[in-house]
N, C-alpha and C positions, 0 to 999 in steps of 0.2 A: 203952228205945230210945236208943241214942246217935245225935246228930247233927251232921254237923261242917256249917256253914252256908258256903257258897262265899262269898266278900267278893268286891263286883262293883268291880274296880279297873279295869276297860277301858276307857281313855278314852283321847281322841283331845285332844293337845297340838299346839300352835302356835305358832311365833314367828315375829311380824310385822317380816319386816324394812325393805319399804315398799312402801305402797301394796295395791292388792288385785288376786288373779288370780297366774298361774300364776307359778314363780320370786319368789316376792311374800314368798310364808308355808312353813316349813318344816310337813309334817303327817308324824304318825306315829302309830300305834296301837301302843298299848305295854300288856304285861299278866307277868305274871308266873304261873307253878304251881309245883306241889310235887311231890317222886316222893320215892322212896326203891330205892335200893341196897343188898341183903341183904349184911351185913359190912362197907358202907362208912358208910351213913348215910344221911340226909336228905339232897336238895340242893335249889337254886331254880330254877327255869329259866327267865332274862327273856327276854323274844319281845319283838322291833320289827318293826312292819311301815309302813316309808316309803313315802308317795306319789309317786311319779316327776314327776306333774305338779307339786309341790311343792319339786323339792328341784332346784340348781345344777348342769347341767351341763357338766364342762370337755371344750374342743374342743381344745384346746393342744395339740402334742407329742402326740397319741396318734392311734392308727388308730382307735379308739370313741368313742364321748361317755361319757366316766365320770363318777362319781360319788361325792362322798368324805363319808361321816358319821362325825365322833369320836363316840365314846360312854363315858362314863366314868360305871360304878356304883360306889357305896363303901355296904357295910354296916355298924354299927357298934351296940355295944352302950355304955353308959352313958357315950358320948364319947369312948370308943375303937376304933379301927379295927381291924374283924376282917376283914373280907376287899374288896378292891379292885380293879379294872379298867379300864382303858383303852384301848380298839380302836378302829383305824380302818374302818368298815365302808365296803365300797369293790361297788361294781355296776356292770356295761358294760350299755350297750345293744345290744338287737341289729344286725344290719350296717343293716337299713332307716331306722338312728336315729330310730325311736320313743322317747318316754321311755318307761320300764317302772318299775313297783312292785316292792320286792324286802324281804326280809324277815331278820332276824337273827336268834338264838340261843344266848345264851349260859350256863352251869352255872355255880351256887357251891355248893361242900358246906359245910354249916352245921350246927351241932349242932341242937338246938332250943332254943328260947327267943324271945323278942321282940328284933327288930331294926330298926331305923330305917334306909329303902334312902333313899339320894341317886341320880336318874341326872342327867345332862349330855349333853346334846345339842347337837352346831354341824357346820353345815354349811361344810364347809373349804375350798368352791368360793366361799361367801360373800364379797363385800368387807365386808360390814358383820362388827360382831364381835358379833356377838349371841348367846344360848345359850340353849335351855330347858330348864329344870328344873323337875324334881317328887321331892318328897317323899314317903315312903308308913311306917308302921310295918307290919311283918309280923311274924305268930308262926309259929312253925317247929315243929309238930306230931308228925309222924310218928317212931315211936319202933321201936328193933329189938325183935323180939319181944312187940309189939305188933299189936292189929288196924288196919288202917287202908285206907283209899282215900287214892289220887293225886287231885289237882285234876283235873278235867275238861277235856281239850283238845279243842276243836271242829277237825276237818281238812280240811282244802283237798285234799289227795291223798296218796295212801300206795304205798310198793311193796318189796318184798322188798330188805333192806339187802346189798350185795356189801360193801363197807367202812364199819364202823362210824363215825360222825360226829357231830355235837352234835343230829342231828335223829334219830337212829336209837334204838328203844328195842323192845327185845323181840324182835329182827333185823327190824325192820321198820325204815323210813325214814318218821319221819310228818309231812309238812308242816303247819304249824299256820295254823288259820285264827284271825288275828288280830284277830278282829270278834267280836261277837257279835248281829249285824245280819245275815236271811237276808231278802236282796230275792225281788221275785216267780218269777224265772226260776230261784228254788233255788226244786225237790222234794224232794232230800233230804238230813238233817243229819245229817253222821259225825262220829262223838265219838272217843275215844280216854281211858282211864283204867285204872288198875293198883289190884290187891285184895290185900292183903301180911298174910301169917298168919292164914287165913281159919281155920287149927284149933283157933284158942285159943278161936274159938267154935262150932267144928263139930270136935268131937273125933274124933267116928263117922264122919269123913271126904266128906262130902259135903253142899250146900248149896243151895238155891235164890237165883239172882241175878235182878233184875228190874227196869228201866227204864223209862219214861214219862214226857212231858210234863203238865205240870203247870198250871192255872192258877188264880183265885181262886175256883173252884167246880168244883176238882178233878182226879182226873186224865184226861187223854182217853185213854180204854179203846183207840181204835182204833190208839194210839203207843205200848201196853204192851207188850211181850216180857220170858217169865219162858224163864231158862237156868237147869239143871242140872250145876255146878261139881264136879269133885274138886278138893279140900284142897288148897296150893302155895305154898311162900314168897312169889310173886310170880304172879297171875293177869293176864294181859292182857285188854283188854276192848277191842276194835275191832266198832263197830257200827254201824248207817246206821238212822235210821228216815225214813219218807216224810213228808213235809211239804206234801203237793201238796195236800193238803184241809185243811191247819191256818192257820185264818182270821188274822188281824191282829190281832198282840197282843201282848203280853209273857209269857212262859213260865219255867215252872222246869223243867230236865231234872233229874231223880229219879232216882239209884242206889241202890237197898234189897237188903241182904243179908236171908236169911229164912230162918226156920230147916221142920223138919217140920211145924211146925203153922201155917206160913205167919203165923208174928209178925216182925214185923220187926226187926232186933236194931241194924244197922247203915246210917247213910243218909250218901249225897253228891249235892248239888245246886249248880246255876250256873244264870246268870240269860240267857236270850238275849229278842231282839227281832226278830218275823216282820211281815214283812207281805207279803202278798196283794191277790189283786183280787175274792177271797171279799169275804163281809161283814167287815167290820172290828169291832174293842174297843181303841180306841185311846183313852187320856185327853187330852182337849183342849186346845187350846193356850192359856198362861200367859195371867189378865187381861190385862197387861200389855200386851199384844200388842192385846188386842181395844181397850181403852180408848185405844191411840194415837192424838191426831187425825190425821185424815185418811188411817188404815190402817184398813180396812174389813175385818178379817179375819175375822167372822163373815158373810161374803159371801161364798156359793161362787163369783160369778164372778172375784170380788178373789181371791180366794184361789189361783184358777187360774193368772189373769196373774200375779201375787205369784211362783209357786213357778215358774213357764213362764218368768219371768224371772231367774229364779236358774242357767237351765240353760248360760251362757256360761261360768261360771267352777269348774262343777260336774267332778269328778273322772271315769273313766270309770262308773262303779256308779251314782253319781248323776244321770248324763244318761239314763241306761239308764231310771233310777226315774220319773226326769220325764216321760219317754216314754211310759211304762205307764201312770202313772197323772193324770194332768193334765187327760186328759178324760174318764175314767169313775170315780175315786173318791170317795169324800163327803169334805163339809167336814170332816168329822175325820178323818178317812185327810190330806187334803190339810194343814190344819194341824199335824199329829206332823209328817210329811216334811219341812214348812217349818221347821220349833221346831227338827229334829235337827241341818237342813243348818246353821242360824248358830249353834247352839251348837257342834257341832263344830268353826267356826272359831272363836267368842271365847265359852269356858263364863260368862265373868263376866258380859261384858254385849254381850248381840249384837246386842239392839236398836241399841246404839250403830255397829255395821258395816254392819248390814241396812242403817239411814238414810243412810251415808253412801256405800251401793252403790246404792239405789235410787234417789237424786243424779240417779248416772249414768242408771243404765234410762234414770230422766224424759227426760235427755238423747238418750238415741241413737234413743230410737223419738221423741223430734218431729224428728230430722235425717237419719233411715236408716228408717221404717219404709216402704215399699211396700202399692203395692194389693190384695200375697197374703201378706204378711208383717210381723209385728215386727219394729223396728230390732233389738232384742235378737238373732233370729233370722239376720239378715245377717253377712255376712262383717264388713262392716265395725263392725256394731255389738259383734258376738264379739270381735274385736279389741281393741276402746277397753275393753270391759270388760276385760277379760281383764286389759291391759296399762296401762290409764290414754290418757291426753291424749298423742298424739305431739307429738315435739318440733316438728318441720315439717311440712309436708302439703306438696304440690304436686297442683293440682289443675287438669286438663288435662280440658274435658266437651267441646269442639268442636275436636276435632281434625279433619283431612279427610284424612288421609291411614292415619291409627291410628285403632283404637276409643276411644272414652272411658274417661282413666284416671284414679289417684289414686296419687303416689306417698308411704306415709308413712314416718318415718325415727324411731326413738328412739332416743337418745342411750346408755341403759341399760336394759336387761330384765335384774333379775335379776343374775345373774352375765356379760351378754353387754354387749356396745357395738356399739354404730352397728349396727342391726337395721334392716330395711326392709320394706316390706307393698306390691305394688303391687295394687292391685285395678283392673279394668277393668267395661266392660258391652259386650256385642253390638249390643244394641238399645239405639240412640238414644235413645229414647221411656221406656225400661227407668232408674229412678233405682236399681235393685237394682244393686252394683256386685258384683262374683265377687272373692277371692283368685284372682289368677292363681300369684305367684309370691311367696315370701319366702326370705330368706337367715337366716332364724329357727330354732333347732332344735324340731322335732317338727311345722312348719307347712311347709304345699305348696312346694315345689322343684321349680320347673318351666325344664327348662334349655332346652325350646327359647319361652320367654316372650318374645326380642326378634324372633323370626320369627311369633308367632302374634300379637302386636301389631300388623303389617305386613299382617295380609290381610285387614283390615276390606271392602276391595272387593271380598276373592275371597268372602268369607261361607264362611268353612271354622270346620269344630270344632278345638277346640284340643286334641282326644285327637289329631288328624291332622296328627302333626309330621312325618312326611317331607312331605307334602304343601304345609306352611305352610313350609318352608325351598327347595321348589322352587317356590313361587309366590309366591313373599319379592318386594314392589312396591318398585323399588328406587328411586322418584322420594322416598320418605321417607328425611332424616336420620338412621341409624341412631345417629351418636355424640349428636342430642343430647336423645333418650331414655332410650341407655344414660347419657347424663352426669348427665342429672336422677334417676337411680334411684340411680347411685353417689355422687351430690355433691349431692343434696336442698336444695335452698336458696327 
């Protein structure tokens, strides 16, 4: 039986350009497969998938918030350059100016042999000049006239190709899922991979193919499917299995070519990570973690606050995860989530960011927590995390004419200047303050904010802005509200 064993390269890089929280750190999942081309060859195909809430968006001169990544791979053989690239990967948001995650693709045709890939990464919206790189050696396999399978690509969604593209393969369009992480609200996992000169070992023209998940005691019978192939330079293989009952764990997905007497002659495999709100088999999290003073993490209630408190600076998938599982998982479901959340941001040592993010926490829940809520939980506490210490605060709690507000101003976020947060409360009594309004991208824009500030005596909702603009109490100073939110001192 031959076996080509998948190399699990997917990992999630980061450059800290300052501080922690969103515009902070570039993130990107980056992974690379293989195909082949009948008559052309091998080629590589790297895949990026950027985190929107991550990366600098410019407001300048354009009608969208865009977003600009150089990306520079070079492969090279014994310190010479065989093949090179350099793109500006470029994404708009949509007109509501959310940031959005968006994803690259690029081919190199390569003979086969061992290669040494460089990529470069920098965010061109950045003031800082920061970059990150990673280094990886690949061998380049697949041969013509040869048997082989393609790398395994996990897919996000697929649809019949009108014009062929660098995601298009087999006239399909396949978008790649750049993870190999299937949170709980995925059932089910679509793969994508290519079977090339299936008749050098099925000459009689016909073959048994057959897939399954896999783990350290075997394969799970109820994820097998065996297909019936005719012989073909190039076999596509688009396939979905259900995932709605496969508990919490690390898996191998298994491609076996088979002959008549169901021996296996041919195999491909890749590494994914599920989890569920089944029971779990999760391996536990590093000593290290548990021996910290004063980190309790073999304490499921530590462990809850711990990860509950990590959900301010968490990406969209990860607020999702925290949600689900925070109050019904076990301490070892809860410590992998926590282990995976700081390694992905600092693989080396993330103990060293957890400590100096949980600083904060300490901080904003004894300043912002409420009688129904962690500070972490509050607008204002989401905030500070997210963004750091504002430069000013103005802090206005007895007003009589306005509700009680807070205006804050940073200097810089990211790629942005002079940012501002005004948070208010209805009720007096209430220390929970609301975002009402920010001039921030992807946080609440609320334009009619200096008329709903004004009707603290009508006791109106602040969804009811014609109402608050015709019951606007005009005994309040409107400029010197508006002045303290534009001129924060």
């Amino acid at each position: 039986m031959r076996t080509i064993m998948r190399r699990q390269l997917l990992v999630l890089i980061a450059l800290i350009f300052c501080g922690i929280g969103a515009n902070a750190a570039l993130r990107a999942s980056f992974d690379y497969k293989q195909f082949f081309i009948p008559g052309e060859g091998p080629f590589i195909e790297v895949l990026f998938s950027f985190e929107g809430q991550s990366v600098n968006w410019n407001t300048e001169g354009t009608a969208l918030p865009a977003a600009s990544i150089e990306t520079t791979i070079v492969f090279s053989q014994n310190e010479q350059v065989i093949d090179f690239r350099k793109v500006n990967v470029k994404s708009e948001a949509p007109n509501d100016g959310a940031v959005v995650d968006f994803i690259d693709a690029q081919r190199f045709q390569l003979a086969p042999g061992e290669y040494y890939m460089e990529v470069t990464l920098k965010d061109l919206n950045a003031k800082a000049d920061g970059k990150v790189e990673l280094q990886q050696f690949i061998k380049v396999t697949l041969k013509e006239d040869q048997v082989g399978i393609s790398d395994i690509t996990f897919v996000a969604a697929y649809a019949k190709a009108d014009t062929p593209t660098e995601l298009t393969k087999s006239g399909m369009d396949i978008l790649p899922l750049v993870s190999d992480y299937f949170p709980p609200e995925a059932n089910k996992l679509v793969f994508y991979a290519e079977v090339y000169n299936a008749v050098k070992l099925f000459p009689e023209g016909k073959y048994a193919l057959s897939y399954a998940l896999y783990n350290e005691n075997g394969p799970l019978e109820e994820t097998r499917s065996y297909i019936r192939q005719e012989v073909q330079a190039v076999t596509p293989l688009l396939r979905t299995i259900d995932i709605t009952d496969v508990v919490s764990g690390k898996y191998d997905l298994v491609i076996e070519l088979r002959d008549k007497q169901n021996k296996t002659l041919f195999v491909q495999t890749t590494t994914l990570f599920r989890q569920n709100t089944k029971e779990a088999n999760f391996t536990t999290i590093s000593e290290e973690y548990v021996k910290e003073p004063g980190m309790a993490f073999n304490n499921i209630d530590s462990m809850r606050y711990y990860l509950d408190s990590c959900y301010p600076i968490g990406g969209t998938l990860e607020r999702v995860t925290i949600d689900a599982q925070v109050e019904v998982a076990t301490i070892e479901v809860l410590q992998s989530i926590f282990e995976k959340f700081w390694l992905d941001r600092n693989a080396t040592d993330p103990m060293s960011l957890w400590k100096e993010y949980y600083e904060m926490v300490c901080y904003v829940n004894g300043e912002y927590t409420t009688q129904i809520r962690y500070g972490h939980r509050t607008d204002r506490g989401r905030v500070y995390l997210q963004f750091g210490k504002p430069k000013t605060m103005v802090i206005k709690h007895n007003e009589t004419e306005v509700f009680p507000y807070e205006i804050w101003h940073y200097y810089k976020i990211g790629n942005f200047n002079n940012k501002r947060f005004l948070f208010y409360s209805r009720n007096v009594v209430n220390t929970d303050f609301e975002l009402l309004h920010s001039d921030m991208l992807g946080e609440v824009q609320n334009q009619d904010w200096l008329s709903i500030m004004r009707t603290k005596n009508n006791d109106l909702r602040p969804s009811e802005s014609v109402a608050n603009r015709q019951n606007a109490r005009d005994t309040y100073s409107r400029d010197e509200l508006e002045d303290l939110f534009y001129n924060p001192r």
